[in-house]
N, C-alpha and C positions, 0 to 999 in steps of 0.2 A: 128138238131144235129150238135154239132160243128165238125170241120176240126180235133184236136185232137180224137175225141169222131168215127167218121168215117172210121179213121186209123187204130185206134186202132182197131175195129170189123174186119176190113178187113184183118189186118195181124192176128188174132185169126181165121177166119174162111177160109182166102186163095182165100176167092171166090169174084173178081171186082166186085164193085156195080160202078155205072155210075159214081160217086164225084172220084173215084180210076181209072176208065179209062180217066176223065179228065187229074185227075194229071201223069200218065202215058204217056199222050200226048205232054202235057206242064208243064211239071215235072220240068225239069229245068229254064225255065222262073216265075212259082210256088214258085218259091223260094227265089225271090227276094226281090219282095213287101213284101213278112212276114218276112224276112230277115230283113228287115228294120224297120218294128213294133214291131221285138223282139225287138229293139236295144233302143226302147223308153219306156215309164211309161203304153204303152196299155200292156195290158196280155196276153200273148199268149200262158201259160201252158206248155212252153215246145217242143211245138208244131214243131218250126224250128229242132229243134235238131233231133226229130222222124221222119219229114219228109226226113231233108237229109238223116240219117240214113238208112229209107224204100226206099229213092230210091238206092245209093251207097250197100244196099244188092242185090236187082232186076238187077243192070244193074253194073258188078262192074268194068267195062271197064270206065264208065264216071264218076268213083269215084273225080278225080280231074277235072272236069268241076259243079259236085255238090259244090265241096268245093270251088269253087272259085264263084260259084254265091252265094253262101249263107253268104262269106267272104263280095264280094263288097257290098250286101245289106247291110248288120252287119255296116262296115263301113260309109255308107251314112245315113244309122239311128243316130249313134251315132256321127254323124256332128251334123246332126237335133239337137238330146238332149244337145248337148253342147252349142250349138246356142242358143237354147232355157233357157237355164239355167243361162247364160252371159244375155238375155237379159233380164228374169222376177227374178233373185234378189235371193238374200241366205233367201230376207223375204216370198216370193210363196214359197222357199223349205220348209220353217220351217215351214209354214201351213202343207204342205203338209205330212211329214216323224217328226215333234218335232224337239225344239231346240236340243236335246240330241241327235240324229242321224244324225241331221246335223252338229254337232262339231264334231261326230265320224267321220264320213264319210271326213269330210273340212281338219282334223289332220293326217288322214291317207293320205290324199294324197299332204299334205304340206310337212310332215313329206319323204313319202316312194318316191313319186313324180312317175317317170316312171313305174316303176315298181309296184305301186298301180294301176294303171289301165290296166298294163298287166295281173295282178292276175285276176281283175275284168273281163277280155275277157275272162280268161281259167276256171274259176270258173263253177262249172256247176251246173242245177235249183234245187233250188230255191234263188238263190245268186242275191240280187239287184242291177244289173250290172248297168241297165240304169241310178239308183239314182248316181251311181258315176261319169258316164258322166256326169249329169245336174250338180252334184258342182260342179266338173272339171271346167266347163263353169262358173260357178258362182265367182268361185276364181280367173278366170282368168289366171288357168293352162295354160300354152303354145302350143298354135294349131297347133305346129309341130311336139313339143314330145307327144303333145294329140293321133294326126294321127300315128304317128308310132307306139304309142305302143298299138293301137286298132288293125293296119294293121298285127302287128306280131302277135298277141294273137290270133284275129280271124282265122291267116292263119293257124294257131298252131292248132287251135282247131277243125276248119271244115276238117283241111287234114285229122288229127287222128283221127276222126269219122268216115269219111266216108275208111279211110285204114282197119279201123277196122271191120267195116259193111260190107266190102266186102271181105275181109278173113270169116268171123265168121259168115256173115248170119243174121237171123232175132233174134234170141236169147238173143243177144247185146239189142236190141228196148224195152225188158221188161222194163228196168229201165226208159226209155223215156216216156210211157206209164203212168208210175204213179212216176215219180219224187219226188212228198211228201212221198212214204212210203220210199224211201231211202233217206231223210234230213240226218239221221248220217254219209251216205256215204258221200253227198254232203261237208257236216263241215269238215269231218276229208280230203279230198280232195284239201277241203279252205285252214283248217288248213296247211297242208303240204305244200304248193306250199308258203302258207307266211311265214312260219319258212327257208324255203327254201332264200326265197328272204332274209329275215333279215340276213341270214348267210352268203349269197354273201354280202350285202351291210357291213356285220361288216368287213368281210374280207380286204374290198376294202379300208375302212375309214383305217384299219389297215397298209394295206399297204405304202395308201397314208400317214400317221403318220411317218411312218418309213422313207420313202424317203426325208421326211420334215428336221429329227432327222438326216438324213447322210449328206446332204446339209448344215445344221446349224452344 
């Protein structure tokens, strides 16, 4: 039975099987390592996000000791994918995902630059986070605005899960649980956060226009 699959039972029936008193124990060390294999091309269902979640409900005093281990993993993963992606070529990507989603993916973040891969941190599953690190890396995005804007997405994302988890309880976990029956949620989610962004960046181009236009 998988890690997802285990969880899920446990918070439907309430009652610790032995894989739940593990993570109980080493719950927050638990969260590292998969922390770090969400952050790559492995699968993991979801999985990080339910488990910070199940624990930040259980224990909601070490809400921000969750979130910050599941941050640094998040983070050290997606060094990994970036590394990796600079080193094996935009030609392994296109095997991998199509020329056609590799230009998608190569535009939006040549184009939106920082803030494409902050969107990418906050986005939530089924959103192909890690493909945008590995171009990231493959374009030779800058590994400093790379790290910042994974450090702020991810801090963004695991605080407000786990603040949430621990106000609201187990309730919140349904949608963790099976993440594909709410993709519409996910999109329009997506959707908003990049309509959002375009609307700062127009703003911003705007400004800068203007102050160009006062000067000249």
């Amino acid at each position: 039975m998988s890690l997802l699959s285990i969880l899920a039972v446990a918070v439907q029936k309430h009652q610790p099987s032995r894989s739940m008193l593990f993570v109980r124990q080493y719950g927050g060390m638990a969260l590292l390592p998969l922390a770090i294999l969400d952050s790559t091309i492995i699968p993991t269902f979801g999985s990080l996000d339910l488990l910070t979640g199940w624990l930040a409900a259980r224990t909601p005093d070490l809400w921000f000791y969750y979130a910050a281990m599941s941050t640094a993993g998040s983070c050290l993963g997606a060094l990994l994918s970036y590394r990796m992606g600079k080193r094996l070529g935009t030609e392994w990507i296109e095997k991998k995902i199509g020329a056609k989603r590799l230009a998608r993916v190569g535009n939006t973040i040549q184009r939106w630059r920082f803030g494409s891969i902050l969107i990418s941190t906050l986005a939530p599953p089924p959103f192909p986070t890690a493909w945008f690190f590995l171009v990231a890396g493959a374009f030779s995005f800058p590994k400093k605005q790379f790290s910042s804007a994974v450090l702020l997405g991810r801090s963004l994302r695991y605080s407000m899960l786990t603040l949430v988890t621990a106000h609201y309880g187990r309730h919140i976990l349904r949608y963790f649980r099976h993440p594909l029956h709410y993709a519409l949620v996910s999109i329009i989610v997506t959707a908003s956060l990049a309509a959002a962004l375009w609307l700062f960046a127009r703003r911003r181009n705007e400004n800068q226009l203007n102050a160009e236009l006062q000067r000249s």
